[in-house]
C-alpha angles and dihedrals in degrees: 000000000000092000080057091046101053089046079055099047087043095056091042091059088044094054100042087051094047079052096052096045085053092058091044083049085057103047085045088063099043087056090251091131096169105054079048093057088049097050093041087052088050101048083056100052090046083045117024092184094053089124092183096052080056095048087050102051086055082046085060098039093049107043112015095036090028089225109133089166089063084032095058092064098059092046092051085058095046091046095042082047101036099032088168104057111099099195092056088052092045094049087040080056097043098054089057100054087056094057080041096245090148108168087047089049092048094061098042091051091039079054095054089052104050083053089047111031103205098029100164100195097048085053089054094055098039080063096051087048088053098048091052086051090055096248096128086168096052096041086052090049085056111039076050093055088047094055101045077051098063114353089192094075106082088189085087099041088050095047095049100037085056092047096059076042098064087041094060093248094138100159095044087054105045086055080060103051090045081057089053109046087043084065113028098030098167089063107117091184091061098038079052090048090046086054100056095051086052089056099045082062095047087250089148112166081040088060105047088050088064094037094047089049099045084057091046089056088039112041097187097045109141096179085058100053088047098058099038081054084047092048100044082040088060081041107061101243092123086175102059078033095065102031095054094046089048092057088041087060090042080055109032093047089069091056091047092239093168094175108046088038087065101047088053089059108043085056093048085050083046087056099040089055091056096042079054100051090039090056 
């Protein structure tokens, strides 16, 4: 009789946390975050092995609190209860890479793939956690295994295309940003990156048509508006010139961009003297 009470009881605490974590769902969904966050703690404590109540605590304190430190505790439950689950394993592993644990991080992404096998997010971020450790070939091999994963998520194509960038690899990344843009064309960071390449080659009107349409999906895109005033700029039209780097400095200045800030202006100094000799 007490072996049955206890199944019952048992049951019974089961089934009121799985209540309560209903009802957290539900304000989750509402945007009451923290009633969720009420309801998800209690389920817990009704129910200490509800894995998902855990997975979506961290849910809450990652995305909606922006707190993947906090995050990273509920994960490590859902994913000690739950060992299966890739996506408790690749949040768990993304939250890590945001506090910079890396080699922490490495092991819970490599988890969700091999649970997974083609996880595109978790190769992302293995690449991310690559290219912090120095290791450029092995970042590329997975932010291109990310992207033959799933072609629709543009985070892969930008980070490599910018690591063959900053390796002087111009022509290999701008390949990559033309991929990317081919399957993800409302990204305005890889319309932007395309655009670069273009202007490391002086291929200058290419280059404003990626920039211009990089600005048109991102209304508030400093870097965009600095490098269509660089580009009419190379190309002689002092007027469209001055008039997009002085909205670049309007905009930068609020984000605090010094360098590129000073650039801006010298060139603008450089714009205003020759309007003046010309005069």
């Amino acid at each position: 009789m007490l072996c049955l009470a206890a199944i019952v009881g048992c049951e019974a605490n089961q089934s009121h946390s799985l209540t309560e974590m209903n009802k957290g769902v539900e304000a989750y969904r509402e945007g009451n975050y923290g009633s969720a966050v009420e309801h998800l703690k209690e389920a817990d404590r009704i129910w200490p092995e509800n894995a998902q109540a855990n997975y979506m605590l961290g849910q809450i304190y990652q995305h909606k609190y922006e707190e993947p430190a906090t995050a990273i505790g509920f994960y490590e439950k859902a994913t000690t209860l739950a060992p299966d689950m890739a996506d408790y394993w690749y949040h768990k592993g993304a939250c890590l890479v945001a506090v910079k644990r890396d080699s922490e991080a490495k092991l819970a992404l490599n988890k969700a793939v091999e649970l997974k096998p083609g996880h595109a997010d978790a190769l992302y971020r293995i690449g991310v956690v690559e290219e912090r450790a120095g290791k450029p070939k092995a970042a590329a091999q997975s932010y291109g295994d990310s992207i033959r994963a799933d072609a629709r998520k543009p985070f892969a194509y930008y980070n490599l295309g910018d690591l063959y960038f900053r390796n002087r690899k111009v022509e290999e990344a701008q390949r990559v940003f033309k991929n990317g843009v081919e399957n993800n064309p409302t990204s305005a960071e890889l319309r932007h990156g395309l655009g670069v390449s273009y202007l490391a080659q002086k291929k200058y009107r290419e280059a404003l048509v990626e920039f211009e349409e990089a600005l048109r999906l991102k209304e508030r895109y400093p870097s965009a508006l600095f490098n269509i005033g660089m580009a009419y700029n190379a190309l002689g039209q002092r007027a469209k010139a001055k008039a997009y780097l002085e909205k670049f400095i309007r905009s930068a200045k609020a984000n605090e961009n010094s360098a590129r800030i000073a650039a801006a202006e010298a060139r603008l100094t450089e714009i205003l003297e020759s309007e003046r000799e010309s005069q």
